[in-house]
C-alpha positions as CSV (number, residue, x, y, z in Angstrom):
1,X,0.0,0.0,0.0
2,X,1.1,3.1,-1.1
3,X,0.9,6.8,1.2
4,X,0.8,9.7,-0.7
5,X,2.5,12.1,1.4
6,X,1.9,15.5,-0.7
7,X,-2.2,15.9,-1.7
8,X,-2.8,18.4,-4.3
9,X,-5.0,21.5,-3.6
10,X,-5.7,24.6,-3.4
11,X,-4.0,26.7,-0.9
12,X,-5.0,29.2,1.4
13,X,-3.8,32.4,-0.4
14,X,-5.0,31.0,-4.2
15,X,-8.5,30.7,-2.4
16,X,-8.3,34.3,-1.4
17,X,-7.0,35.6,-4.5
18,X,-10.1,33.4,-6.0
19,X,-12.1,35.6,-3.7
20,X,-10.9,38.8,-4.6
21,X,-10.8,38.5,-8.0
22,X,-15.0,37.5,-7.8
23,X,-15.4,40.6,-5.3
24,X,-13.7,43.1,-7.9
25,X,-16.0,41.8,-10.6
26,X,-19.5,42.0,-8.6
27,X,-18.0,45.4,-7.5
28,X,-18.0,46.4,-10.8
29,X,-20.7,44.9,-12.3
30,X,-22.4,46.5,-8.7
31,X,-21.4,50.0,-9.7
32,X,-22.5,50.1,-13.6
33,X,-25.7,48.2,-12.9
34,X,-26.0,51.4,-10.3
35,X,-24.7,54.1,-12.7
36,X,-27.5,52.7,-14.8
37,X,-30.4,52.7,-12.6
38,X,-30.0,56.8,-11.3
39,X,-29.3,57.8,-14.9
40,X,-32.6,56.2,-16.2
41,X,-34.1,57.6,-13.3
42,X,-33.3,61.1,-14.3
43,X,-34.3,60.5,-17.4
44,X,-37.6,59.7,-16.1
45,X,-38.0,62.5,-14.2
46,X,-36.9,64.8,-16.4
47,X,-39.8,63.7,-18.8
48,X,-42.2,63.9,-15.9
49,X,-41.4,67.8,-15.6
50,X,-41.4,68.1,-19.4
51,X,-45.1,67.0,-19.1
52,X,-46.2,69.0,-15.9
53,X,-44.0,72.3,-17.7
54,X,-46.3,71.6,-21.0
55,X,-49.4,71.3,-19.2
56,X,-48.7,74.9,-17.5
57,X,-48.5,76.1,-21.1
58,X,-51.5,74.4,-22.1
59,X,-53.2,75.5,-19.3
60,X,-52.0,79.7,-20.4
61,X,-53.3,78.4,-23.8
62,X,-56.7,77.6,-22.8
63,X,-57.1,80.4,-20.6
64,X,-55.6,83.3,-23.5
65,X,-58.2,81.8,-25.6
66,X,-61.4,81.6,-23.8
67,X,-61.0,84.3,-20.9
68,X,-62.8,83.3,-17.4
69,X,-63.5,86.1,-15.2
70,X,-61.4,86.1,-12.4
71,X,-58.8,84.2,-14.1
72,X,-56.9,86.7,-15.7
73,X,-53.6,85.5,-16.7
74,X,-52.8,89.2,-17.9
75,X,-53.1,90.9,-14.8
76,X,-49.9,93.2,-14.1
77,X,-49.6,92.5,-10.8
78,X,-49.3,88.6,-11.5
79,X,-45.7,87.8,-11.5
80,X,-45.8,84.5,-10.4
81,X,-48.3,81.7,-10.6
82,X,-49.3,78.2,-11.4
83,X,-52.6,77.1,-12.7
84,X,-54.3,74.3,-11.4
85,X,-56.1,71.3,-13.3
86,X,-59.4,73.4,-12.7
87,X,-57.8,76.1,-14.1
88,X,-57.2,78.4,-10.6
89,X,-54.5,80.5,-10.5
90,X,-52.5,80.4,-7.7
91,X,-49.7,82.9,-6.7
92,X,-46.4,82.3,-5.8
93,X,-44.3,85.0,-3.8
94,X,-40.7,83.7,-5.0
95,X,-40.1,81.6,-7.9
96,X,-37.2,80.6,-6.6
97,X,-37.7,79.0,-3.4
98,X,-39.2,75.7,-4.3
99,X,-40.5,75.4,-0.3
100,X,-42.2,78.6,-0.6
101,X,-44.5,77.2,-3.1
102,X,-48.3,76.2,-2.6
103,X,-49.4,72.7,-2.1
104,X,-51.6,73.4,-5.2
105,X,-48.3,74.2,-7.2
106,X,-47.0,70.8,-6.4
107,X,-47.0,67.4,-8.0
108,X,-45.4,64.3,-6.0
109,X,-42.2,65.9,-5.2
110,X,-42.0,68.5,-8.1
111,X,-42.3,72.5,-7.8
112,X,-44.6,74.1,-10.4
113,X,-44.3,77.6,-11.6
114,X,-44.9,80.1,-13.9
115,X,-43.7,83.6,-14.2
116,X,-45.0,86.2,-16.8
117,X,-42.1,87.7,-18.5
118,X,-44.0,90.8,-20.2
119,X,-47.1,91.1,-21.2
120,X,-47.8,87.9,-22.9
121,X,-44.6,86.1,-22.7
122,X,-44.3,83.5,-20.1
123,X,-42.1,80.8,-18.9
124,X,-43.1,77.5,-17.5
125,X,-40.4,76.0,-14.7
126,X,-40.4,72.9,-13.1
127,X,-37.8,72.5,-10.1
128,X,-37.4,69.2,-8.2
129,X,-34.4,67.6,-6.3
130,X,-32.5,65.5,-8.9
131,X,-30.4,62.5,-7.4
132,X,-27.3,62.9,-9.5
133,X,-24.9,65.0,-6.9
134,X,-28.5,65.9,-4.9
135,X,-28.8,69.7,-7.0
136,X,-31.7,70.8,-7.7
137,X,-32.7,70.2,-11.5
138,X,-35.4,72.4,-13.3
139,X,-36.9,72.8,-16.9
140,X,-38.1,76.0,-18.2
141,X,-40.0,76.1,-21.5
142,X,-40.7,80.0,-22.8
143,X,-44.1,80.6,-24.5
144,X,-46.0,83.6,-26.3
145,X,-49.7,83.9,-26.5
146,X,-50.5,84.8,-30.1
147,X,-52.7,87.5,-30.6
């Protein structure tokens, strides 16, 4: 009968470098799958204030078109304001704190706003708190009533 005195194996350290070669990759693949996720995310968000910025336009549309009285998007001393789906006009004191703003100017977690330029030129914004480096994102989109 024959011993065999040396049984081949793995050691110790090629089991650990084994290890940390399988924790650098899942790392990796950890980090893109991440990356990913938060820039799709945006993405989706940022379409999401596209709509609510277009339907603030829609919304001056509809009311340059077919005046209500009491809804007077003209008025001079409106400087800021959003407009509800009923069509109320709500005022807002400072554009550009997104706290300050009403509870009726807000969607989920986005700020509404719209601020008359001149006379008819106004410009839908849309702030919210993006999640790429936590600043605040915003989209504006400029529009004209036609006479």
């Amino acid at each position: 009968m024959k011993l065999h005195r040396f049984k081949r194996g793995d050691t110790i350290v090629e089991v650990l470098l084994a290890i940390a070669i399988v924790s650098a990759v899942l790392a990796g693949a950890y980090v893109t799958t991440n990356r990913s996720l938060r820039v799709g995310r945006d993405a989706q968000e940022a379409s999401e204030a596209l709509e609510l910025a277009e339907g603030q336009i829609e919304r001056i549309k509809s009311l340059s078109a077919q005046p209500i009285v009491g809804k007077d998007i003209y008025s001079p001393s409106l400087a800021g304001f959003c407009i509800t789906s009923s069509l109320e006009i709500v005022t807002i004191s400072n554009l550009a704190a997104i706290d300050s703003y009403d509870v009726k100017c807000k969607s989920s977690f986005y700020s509404i706003g719209v601020e008359k330029i001149t006379d008819k030129r106004y410009v839908a914004r849309v702030q919210w708190p993006g999640i790429i480096n936590n600043e605040t994102r915003k989209i504006e989109l400029v529009y004209r009533v036609q006479e």
